[in-house]
N, C-alpha and C positions, 0 to 999 in steps of 0.2 A: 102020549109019551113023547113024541116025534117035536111037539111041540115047547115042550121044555124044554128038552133038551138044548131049542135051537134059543131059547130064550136066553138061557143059560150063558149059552156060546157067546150071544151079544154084550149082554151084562160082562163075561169077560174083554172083550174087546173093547168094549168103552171103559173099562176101569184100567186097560194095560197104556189106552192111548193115553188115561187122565195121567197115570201115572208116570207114563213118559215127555207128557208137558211140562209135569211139577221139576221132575229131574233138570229137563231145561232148562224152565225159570231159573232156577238152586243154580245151575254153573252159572246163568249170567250172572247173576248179582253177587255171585263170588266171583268171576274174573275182574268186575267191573271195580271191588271192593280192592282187590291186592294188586291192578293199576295205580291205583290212587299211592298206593304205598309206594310203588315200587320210582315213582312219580316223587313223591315226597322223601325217600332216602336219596335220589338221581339230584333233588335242587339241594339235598341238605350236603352232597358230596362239593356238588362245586360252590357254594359257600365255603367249605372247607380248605379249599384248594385257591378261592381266592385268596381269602386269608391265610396262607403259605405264602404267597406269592410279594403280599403288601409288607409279613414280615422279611423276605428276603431284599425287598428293597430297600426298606430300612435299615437294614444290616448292612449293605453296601454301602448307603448314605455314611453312615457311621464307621465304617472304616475308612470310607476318602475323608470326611471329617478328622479322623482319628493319624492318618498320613499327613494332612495339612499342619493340623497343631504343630506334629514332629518336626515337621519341617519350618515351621516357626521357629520354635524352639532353638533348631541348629542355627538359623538367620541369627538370630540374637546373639546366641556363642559366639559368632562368627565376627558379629558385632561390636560385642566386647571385646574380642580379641584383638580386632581392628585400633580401636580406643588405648589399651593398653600399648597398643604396638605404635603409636604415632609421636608421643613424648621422642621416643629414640628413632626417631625420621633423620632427625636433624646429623644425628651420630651417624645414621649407615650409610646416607648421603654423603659426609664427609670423608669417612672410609674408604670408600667406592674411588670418590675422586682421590682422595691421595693412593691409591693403588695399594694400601697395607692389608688390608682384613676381606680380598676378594674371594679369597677359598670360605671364606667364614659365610659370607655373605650369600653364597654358591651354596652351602650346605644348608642355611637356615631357610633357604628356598625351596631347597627341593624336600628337607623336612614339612613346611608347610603344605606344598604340595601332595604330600606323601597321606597327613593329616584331613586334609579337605576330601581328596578321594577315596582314604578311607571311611570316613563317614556318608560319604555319599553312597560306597557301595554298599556299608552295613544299613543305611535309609533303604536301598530300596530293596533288600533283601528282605528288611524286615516289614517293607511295605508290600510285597508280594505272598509271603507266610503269611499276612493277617487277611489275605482276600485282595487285596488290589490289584483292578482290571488291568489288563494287557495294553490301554491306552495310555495309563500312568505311567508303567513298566520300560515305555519306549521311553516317554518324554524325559524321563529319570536318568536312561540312558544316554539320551540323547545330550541332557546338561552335562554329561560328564563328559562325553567325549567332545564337546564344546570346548570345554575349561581345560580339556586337557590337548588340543588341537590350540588354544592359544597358549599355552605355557610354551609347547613345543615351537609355537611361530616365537615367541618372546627369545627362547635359547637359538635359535635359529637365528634371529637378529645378532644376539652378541656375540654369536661363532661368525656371522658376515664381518662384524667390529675389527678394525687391523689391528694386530697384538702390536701392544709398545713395545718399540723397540728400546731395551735397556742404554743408559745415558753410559757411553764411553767416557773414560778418564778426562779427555780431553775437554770435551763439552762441558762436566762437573767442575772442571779447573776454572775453565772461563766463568761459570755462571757465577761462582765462588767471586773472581774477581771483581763483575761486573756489581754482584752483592754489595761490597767491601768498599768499591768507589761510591757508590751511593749513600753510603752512608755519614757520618758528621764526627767530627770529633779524634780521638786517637783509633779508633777501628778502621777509619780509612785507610791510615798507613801501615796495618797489617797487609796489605794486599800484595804490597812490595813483597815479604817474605813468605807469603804464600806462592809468588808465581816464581820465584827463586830458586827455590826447595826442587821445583821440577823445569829449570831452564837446560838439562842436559839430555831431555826426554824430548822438548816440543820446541827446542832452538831453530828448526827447521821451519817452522807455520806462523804465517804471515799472522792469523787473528791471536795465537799469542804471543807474539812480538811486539805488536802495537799496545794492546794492553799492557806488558812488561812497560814500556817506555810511556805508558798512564800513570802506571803505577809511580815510577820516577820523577815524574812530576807531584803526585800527591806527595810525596816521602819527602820533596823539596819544599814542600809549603809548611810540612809541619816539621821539618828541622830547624833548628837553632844555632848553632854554629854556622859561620858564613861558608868556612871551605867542605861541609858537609853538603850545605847546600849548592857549592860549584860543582860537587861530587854526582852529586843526583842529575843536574843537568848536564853532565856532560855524560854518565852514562846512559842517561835517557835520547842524548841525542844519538848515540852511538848505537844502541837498540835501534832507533826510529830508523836509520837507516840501511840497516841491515834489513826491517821489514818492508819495508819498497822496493831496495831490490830484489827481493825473494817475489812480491807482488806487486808491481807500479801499477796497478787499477785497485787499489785499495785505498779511499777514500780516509778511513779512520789512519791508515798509515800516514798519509803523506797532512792531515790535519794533526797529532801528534809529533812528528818531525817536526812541523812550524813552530807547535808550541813549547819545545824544548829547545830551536834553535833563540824564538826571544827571551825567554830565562836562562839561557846562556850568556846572551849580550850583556846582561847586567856585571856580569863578573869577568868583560874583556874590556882590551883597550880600544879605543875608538875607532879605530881599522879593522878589528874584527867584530867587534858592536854593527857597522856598514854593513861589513859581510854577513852575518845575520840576518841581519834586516833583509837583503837582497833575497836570502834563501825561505827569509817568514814567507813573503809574499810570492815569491816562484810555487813553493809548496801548498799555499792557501787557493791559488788561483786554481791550482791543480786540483785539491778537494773539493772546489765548489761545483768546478766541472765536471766530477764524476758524483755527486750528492748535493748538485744546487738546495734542494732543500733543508737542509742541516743549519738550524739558527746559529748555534755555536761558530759556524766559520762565518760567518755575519759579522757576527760580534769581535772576533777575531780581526778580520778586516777592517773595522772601524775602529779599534785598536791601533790597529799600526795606520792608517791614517791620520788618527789623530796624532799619533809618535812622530810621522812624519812632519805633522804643519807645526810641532812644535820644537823641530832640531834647530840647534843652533847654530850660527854663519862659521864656525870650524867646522862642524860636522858638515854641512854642508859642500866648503872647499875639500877637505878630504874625500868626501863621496864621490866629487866631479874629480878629483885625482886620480883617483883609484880607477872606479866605472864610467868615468867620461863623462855621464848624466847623472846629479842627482835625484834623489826619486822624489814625486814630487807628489802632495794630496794636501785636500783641505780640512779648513774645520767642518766646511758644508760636506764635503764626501764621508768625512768620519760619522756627521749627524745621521747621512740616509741610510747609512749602513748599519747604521744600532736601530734606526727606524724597521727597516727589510728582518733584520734579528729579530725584534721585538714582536713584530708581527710574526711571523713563523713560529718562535715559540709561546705565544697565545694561540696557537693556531696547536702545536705539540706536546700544551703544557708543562712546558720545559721550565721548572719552576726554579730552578739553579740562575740559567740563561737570564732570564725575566729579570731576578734579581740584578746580575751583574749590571743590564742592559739599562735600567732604570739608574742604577747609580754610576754609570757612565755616561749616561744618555744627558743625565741634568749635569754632569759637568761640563760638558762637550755644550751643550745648551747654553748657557753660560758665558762660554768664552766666545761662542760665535755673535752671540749679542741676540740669540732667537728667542723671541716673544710668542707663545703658542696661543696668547690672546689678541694678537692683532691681524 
């Protein structure tokens, strides 16, 4: 009995140990089983996650692509609008310089301006809502306040620019004159009655006093009646010398006194024809001294040189009566003297001068017997 029992006992013990081998076995190959998985859901996550990753890059690719275009896009407007706006270059350049359409020009600038920064700041707002990085963000920024840091240097400049100063009546008067003389024909001797109109305003001022007593000589060249024309040079000399003495270093004065004293001569008797003459040349010498360069008093001088070598043995005695010496010059002093002119205004493009100088030049040529070929 003793013996079975213990039999028994054993047969239990080796069937609890089998059975707790089998158990063993059973978990490994099940832990070893749901590794694998847990393995294979772990490499199929980050699969997953790469590919997250490769589409957000291309999403970003595709939005800076997507900002680029736009910004294309705006270059070409901008482009156009350049193109459009160059035909009338020519009109706001001229504008500009004649000082009329400056507010206009002032406004359609800072409209422009007002325009380009708008778009730039609707670019990059809407470059930043679609996803664009914080490196765009600046650089976007940073073109605008570029462009707007030079507009601000550009106004900056033109507030340095000295405001012109508006032309006082006086100024306008003269330029008016100096217009009038230059030109040909019956409008020259409007100048007379222009500077006339205001002789009770500027009777006092040397630069319009010489100019009046310009003008008297134009008025004498194109009147027709002889004592119209004794009229003109006698008030033009009467002018010329009231502006000398207001300014004796005035050059254009005391060269208009001379040539209103020799258009005067024409219409005296021979003893004040002399007297004249004495004052052409006291006055001439004085203008060349304070404006050597000035052809016209060149021309001037050879002028009355040549008047000189050509007076006749009365005038001559009367001279040496009168002034003790007559005056005396050649045909060679007259020649160097329209020479000295002529050069100076080739030299000033003094195209009036040029002319006189040339058809004084070959008479005076002429009679002195000078051959420019030998």
């Amino acid at each position: 009995m003793a013996q079975a029992d213990s039999r028994a006992l054993a047969l239990g013990v080796l069937a609890g140990a089998a059975g707790i081998s089998l158990a063993i076995v059973c978990f490994r190959k099940i832990g070893a089983g749901g590794g694998g998985r847990v393995l294979h859901l772990r490499s199929n996550a980050d699969h997953t996650a790469g590919s997250l990753g490769l589409q957000t890059g291309q999403a970003e690719v595709l939005d800076r692509l997507g900002a680029l275009i736009h910004c294309v896009s705006e270059l070409k407007e901008e482009v156009k609008a350049l193109k459009d706006a160059l035909p009338h270059l020519q009109d706001n350049v001229r504008d500009q310089l004649r000082g009329r359409s400056g507010d206009d020009i002032t406004t359609r600038k800072a409209s422009t301006l007002h325009r380009t920064l708008t778009r730039r700041k609707k670019a990059s707002a809407s470059a930043t809502s679609e996803g664009q990085s914080s490196e765009e963000a600046e650089s976007e920024g940073g073109y605008i306040t570029a462009l707007t840091d030079s507009e601000e240097e550009e106004e900056s400049d033109d507030d340095r620019k000295p405001p012109q100063e508006p032309v006082d009546e006086l100024t306008a008067l003269l330029q008016k004159a100096d217009r009038l003389h230059s030109c040909n024909g019956a409008e020259k001797a409007q100048g007379l009655n222009a500077l006339l109109e205001r002789k009770a305003e500027f009777d006092q001022k040397c630069q319009y006093l010489w100019r009046l007593s310009r003008a008297y000589a134009d008025a004498h060249d194109f009147a027709v009646d002889l004592a119209e024309k004794k009229s003109c040079a006698e008030n033009g000399k009467k002018v010329g010398e009231e502006a000398i003495s207001i300014n004796p270093q005035c050059a254009e004065g005391h060269q208009w006194y001379a040539i209103l004293c020799g258009l005067l001569s024409e219409y005296e008797s021979i003893q004040n024809k002399i007297k004249n003459g004495y004052l052409f040349k006291d006055h001439l010498d004085k203008a060349i001294e304070l404006k050597p360069e000035d052809p016209l008093s060149y021309y001037l001088l050879g002028r009355w040189c040549y008047a000189v070598s050509q007076c006749t043995w009365i005038e001559r005695k009367v001279a040496a009566t009168l002034f003790g010496e007559p005056p005396s010059a050649t045909v060679q002093d007259a020649l160097q003297n329209f020479l000295k002119g002529l050069e100076g205004a080739q030299a000033a493009a003094g195209v009036s001068v040029i002319s006189w100088l040339y058809l004084d030049l070959s008479r005076t040529q002429s009679s002195a017997g000078y051959n420019p070929q030998a």
